[in-house]
N, C-alpha and C positions, 0 to 999 in steps of 0.2 A: 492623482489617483482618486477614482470615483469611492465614495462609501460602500464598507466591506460587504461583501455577500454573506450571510449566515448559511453557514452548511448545509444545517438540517432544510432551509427550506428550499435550497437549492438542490437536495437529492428529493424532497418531494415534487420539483418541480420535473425534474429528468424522468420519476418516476408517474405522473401525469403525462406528459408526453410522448412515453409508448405505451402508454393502456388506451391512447387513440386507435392502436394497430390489432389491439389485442383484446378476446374475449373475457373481461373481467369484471364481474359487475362490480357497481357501484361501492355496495356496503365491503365487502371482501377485499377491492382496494384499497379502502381506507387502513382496513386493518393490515395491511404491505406499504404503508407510510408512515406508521407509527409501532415505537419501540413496545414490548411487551414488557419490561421492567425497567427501572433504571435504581439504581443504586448511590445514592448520592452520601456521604460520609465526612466523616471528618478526623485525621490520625493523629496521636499524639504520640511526638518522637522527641526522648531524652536526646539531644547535643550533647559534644564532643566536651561541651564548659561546661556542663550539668543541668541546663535550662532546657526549658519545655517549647517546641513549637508545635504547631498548629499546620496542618497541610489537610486541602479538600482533597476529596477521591472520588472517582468517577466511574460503575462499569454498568454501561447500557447491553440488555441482549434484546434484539431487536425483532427476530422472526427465528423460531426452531421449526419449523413445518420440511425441511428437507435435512433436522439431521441438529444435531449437541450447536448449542454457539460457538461461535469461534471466532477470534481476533485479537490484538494487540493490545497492548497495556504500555504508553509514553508515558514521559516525565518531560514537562514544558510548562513553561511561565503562561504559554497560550490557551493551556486545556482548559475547556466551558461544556457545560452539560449539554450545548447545543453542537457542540463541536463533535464529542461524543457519540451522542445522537446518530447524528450524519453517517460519523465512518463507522458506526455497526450495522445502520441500514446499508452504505455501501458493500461490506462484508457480505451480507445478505446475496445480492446481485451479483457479486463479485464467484459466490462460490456457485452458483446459479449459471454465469455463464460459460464457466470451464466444467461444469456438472460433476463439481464433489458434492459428499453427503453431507455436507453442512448448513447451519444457518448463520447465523451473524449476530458477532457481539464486540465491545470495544470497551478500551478500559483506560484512564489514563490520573495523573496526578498534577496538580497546580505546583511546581518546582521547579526552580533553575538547578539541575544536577550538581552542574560545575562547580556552584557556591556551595555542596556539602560534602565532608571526607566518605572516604568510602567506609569508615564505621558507620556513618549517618544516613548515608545510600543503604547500606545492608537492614538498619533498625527500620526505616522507611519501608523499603518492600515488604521485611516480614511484617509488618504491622498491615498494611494492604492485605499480604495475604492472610493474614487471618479474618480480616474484614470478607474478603471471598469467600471462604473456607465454604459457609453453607450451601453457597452457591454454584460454583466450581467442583469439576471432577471429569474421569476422562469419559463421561455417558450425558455431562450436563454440560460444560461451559471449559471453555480449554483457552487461556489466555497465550501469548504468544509473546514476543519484542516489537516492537514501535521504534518512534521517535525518543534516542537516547534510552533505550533500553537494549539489552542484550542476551548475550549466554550467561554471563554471572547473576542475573536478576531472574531469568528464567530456574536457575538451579535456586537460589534462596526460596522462590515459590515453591517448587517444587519442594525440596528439602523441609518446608514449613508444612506444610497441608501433610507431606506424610509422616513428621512427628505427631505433627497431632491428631492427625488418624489412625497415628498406631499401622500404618501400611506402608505396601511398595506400591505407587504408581506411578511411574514414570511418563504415563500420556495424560497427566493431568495438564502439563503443560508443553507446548512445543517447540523450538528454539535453545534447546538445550546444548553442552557441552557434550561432545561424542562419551566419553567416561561416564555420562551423567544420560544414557541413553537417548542423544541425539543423532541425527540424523548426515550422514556424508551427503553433502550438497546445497544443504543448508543455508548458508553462507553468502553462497551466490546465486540462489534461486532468484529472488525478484530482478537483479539485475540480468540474470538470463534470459527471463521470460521477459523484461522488454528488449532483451535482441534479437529473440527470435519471432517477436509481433515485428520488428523492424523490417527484420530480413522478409516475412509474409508478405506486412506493406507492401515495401519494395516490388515484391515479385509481382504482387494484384496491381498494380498499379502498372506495370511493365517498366521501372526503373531502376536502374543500376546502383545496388548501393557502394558497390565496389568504389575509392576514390569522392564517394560523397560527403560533404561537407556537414560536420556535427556541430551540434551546441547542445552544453548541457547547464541546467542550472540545477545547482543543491549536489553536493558530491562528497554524500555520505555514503553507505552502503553502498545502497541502490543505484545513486549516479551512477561512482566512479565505477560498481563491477560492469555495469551497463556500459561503458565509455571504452573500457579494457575488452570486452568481450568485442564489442563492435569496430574497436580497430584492429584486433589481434584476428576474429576470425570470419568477421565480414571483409576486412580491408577499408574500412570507411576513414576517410580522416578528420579526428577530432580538433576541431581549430579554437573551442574554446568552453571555460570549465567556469563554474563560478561556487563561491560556499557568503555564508550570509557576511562575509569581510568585501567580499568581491569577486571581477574575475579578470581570469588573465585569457590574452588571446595570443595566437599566433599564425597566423594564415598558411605557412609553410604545414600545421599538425604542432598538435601536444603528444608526448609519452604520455598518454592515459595513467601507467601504472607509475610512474616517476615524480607523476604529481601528485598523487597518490600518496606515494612514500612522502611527500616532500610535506601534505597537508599532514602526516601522521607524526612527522618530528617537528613540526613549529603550530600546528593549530590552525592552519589554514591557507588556500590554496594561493593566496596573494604572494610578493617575493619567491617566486618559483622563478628560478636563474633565467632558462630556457623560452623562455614566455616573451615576446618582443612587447608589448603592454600590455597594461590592467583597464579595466575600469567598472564598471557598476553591475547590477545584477540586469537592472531594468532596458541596460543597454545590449546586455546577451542576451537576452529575451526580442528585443527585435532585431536584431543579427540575420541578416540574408546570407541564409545556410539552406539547405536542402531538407538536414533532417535538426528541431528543435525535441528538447527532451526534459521537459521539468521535471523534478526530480527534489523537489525542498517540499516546503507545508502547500497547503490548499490556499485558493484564493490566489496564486502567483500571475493570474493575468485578468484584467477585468477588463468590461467592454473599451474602454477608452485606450488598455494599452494593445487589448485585441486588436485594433484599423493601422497599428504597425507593427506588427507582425510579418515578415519578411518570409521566414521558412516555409516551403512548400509540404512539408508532411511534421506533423506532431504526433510523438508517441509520450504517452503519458505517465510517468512512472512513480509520481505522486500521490495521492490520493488528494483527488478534486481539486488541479490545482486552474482549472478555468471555471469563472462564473459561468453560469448560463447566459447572460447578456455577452461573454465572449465567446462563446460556440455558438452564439448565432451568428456573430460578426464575422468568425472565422468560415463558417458552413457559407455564408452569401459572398466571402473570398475566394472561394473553392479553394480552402487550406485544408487537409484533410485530417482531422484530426481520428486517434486510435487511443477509446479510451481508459482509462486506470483499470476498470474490474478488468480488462482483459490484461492488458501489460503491464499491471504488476500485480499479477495472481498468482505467479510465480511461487512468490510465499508462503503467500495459504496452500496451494497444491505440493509444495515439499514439504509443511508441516503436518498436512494430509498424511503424507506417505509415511511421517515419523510418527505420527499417531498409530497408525497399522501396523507398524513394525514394533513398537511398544506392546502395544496389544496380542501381537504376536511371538514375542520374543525372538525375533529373528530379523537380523539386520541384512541392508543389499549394502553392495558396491556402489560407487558414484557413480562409475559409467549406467547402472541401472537405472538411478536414479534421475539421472540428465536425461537418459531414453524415454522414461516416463512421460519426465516434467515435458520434452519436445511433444510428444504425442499428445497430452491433452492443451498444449497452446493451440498446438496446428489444427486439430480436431477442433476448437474453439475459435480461431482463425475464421475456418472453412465455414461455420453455423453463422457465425458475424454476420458474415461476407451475403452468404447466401439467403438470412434476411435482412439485410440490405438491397439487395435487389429483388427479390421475392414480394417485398412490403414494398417496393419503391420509395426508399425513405431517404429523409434529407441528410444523415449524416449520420457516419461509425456507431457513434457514444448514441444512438435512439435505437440501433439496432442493437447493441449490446442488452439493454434494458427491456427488449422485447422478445429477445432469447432468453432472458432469464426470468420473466416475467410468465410469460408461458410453463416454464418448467414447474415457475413456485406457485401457480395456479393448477395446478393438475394436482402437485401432492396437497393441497390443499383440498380439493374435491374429493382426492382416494380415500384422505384422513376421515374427512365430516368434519363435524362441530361436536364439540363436547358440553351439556348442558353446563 
């Protein structure tokens, strides 16, 4: 493996690359590649034995010009202020080209979860949240789940900020438990919205996904509902899954949802009975399959493992999980790749919805909710697409960044500068 790509400057570099297409001056650019605060901390959490530890914390907001920050809050041995960075600027873009009213922000903690009880996890977040508190609220900056974060840590936020507000707001945070004013659909939105970028693929491209062959890597959330959804209601067959242990194949198809179950009662998708072998993440990654689906952290293919790369269409359900040195390699393969802000925006566009409905006191049905979330993929789909050939551009993930580029240049123009 080639030396790691740094995020941040790999979303400055996507983001350079369609302001070749697009009206933006110089200075005004800059300020759409660099965060507007970053909040860098440090929490002290009493343990379970009575000792004190030490944990960094991380939450960058990066561009409000179409609307409150918004984005996720992980817990990972990985998280870096550069890391950060990155995914609130993609946030940014992300919400920019499914055209919610947001801007982009991102949050995260230097921790390995597993290694703390869930007293320790609980003192943990509320301590972050009150590190937010000044910052965060449902008109300024709206934290959501990540990496190993979920509905219990969104309600601790939540439940924190409004003791000590002395309030009810339940759209301070999104991701919530239904009881705890969350949203039905929630759950499975980002893995929807990469099946139904799938299914769009498929269709632009004029291929049958019906019977086509899947791989997925990383099969948390997002993979596995993405894997379950794409064989149950595309018909595609999944032939192979992987989590940071390994992965299993099977050429005849996996049960999506069986593996599933099987990774929820042992810790991981390896030793799944059904599975005719195992083997490595980097080996399902170049697996000659039809459709590839990363679906773990960022940086999961770089130039060198891009030239073997087998699959003919990539949908990205990751955040950033190709360097730029591998979407070029993959773009002069004519591998088609379909990138992150669009197929897994999913999230943000049903925390969108949970935000509204907070706000409103009035909750939808799931079937509304899925109606939604389909409409603004395909609607975002169709803008892709059509600046991509409009601009005649080299590939998906430029058009993505030139659709949303465009949009957060305009409300920039409407706003002005404030001395």
């Amino acid at each position: 493996m080639a030396e790691e790509a740094n995020p941040f400057e790999s979303l400055q570099e996507q983001i350079d690359d369609a302001a070749v297409h697009v009206d933006v001056p110089e200075d005004v650019l800059e300020r759409f590649k660099h965060p507007e605060r970053v909040l860098e901390t440090n929490l002290t959490v009493e343990m379970d034995d009575g000792s004190l530890s030490i944990f960094k914390a991380f939450r960058s907001q990066f561009n409000g010009d179409r609307g409150p920050y918004k984005g996720g809050v992980r817990y990972h041995p990985g998280v870096s202020r550069d890391e950060v960075k990155a995914l609130s600027g993609w946030m940014v873009y992300k919400c920019g080209v499914v055209d919610i009213p947001y801007g982009g922000g991102k949050g995260g903690i230097v921790v390995e979860p597993r290694d703390l009880s869930t007293g320790e996890l609980e003192r943990l977040t509320r301590s972050f949240a009150k590190e937010l508190r000044p910052i965060v609220g449902e008109d300024r900056d709206i934290p959501a789940p990540d990496v190993n974060t979920g509905q219990r840590e969104m309600n601790w936020i939540k439940d924190t900020y409004e003791t000590l507000e002395n309030t009810t707001a339940p759209g301070v945070v999104t991701g919530k438990a239904i009881e705890s004013g969350g949203s039905e659909g929630r759950v499975e939105a980002t893995g929807r919205s990469v099946m139904l970028t799938a299914r769009e693929a498929f269709d632009y491209l004029d291929r049958d996904i019906e019977s086509a062959t899947v791989a997925v890597q990383g099969y948390g959330n997002a993979g596995s509902v993405a894997a379950k959804l794409i064989e149950s209601e595309l018909g595609a067959n999944v032939v192979a899954v992987s989590d940071s242990s390994g992965a299993v194949h099977d050429p005849g198809g996996l049960d999506a949802a069986a593996v599933r179950s099987h990774k929820d009662e042992t810790g991981t998708v390896t030793g799944y009975p059904d599975a005719s072998e195992e083997f490595s993440n980097e080996d399902l990654l170049t697996m000659d399959v039809d459709l590839l689906i990363p679906a773990a952290l960022e940086n999961a293919i770089d130039g060198d493992l891009a030239r073997d790369v087998k699959a003919d269409v990539v949908v990205e359900a990751a955040n950033g999980p190709l360097t730029p040195e591998a979407d070029d390699v993959l773009t002069e393969s004519e591998v088609y790749v379909f990138p992150d802000i669009l197929a897994n925006a999913g999230g943000v566009t049903v925390s969108y919805f949970e935000w509204v409905q907070n706000r409103q006191r009035f909750y939808w049905p799931e079937s509304r909710v899925n109606d939604e979330l389909e409409r603004h993929i395909v609607d975002a789909f169709d803008g892709l697409t059509a600046a991509f050939e409009n601009h005649d551009l080299p590939n998906f993930r430029r058009a993505a960044y030139v659709v949303a580029l465009e949009r957060l240049g305009r409300a920039y123009r409407e706003s002005g500068t404030w001395p």
